[in-house]
C-alpha positions in Angstrom: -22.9 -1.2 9.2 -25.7 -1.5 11.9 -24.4 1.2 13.4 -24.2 3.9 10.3 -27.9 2.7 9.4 -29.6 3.5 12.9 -27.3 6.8 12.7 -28.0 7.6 9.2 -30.3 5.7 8.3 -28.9 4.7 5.2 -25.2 3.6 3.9 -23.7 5.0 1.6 -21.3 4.4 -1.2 -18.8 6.4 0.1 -19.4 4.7 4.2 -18.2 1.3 2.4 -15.2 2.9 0.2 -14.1 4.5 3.7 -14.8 1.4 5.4 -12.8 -1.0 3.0 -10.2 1.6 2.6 -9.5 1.9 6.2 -9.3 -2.0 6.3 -6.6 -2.1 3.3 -4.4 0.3 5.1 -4.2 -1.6 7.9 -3.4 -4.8 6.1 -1.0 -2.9 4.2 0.9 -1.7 7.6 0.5 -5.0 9.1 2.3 -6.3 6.2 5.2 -4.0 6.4 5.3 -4.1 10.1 8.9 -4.7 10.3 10.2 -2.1 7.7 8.0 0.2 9.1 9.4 -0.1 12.6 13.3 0.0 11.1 12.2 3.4 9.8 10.1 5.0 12.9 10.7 7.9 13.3 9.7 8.8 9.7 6.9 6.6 10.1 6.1 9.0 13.5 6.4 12.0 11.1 4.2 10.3 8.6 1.3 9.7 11.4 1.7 12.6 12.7 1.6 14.5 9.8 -1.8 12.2 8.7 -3.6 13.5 12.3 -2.6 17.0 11.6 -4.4 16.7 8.3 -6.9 14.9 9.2 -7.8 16.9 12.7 -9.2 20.1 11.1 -11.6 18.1 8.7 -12.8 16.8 11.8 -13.6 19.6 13.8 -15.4 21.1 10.4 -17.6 18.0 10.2 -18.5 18.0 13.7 -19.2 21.8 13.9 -21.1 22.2 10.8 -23.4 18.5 11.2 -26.5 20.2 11.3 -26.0 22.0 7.9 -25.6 18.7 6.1 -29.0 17.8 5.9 
């Protein structure tokens, strides 16, 4: 949170959903560590699949940060 306010200079409902989101997932695979690893390579797919989705919405953000404001 320190960090987001000195970057931002504010937080954000949606830097705390994120935030707490990103937390439950990772309980959530932490949880079903041991299913997840009998299944891997769909589990591979699915991460995969999530950067390859997730890349390009990167790249926008971090190309077009100076429009935001």
């Amino acid at each position: 949170m320190p960090l987001l306010v000195q970057l931002a200079g504010k937080v954000s409902f949606g830097h705390i959903f994120v935030g707490y989101l990103g937390l439950f997932l990772l309980g959530a695979a932490l949880a079903y560590a041991r299913r997840l690893w009998a299944v891997r390579r769909f589990t591979a797919a699915a991460l995969l699949l999530a950067a390859l989705t997730a890349a390009p919405v990167g790249v926008f953000d971090l190309q077009h940060r100076d429009r935001a404001s």
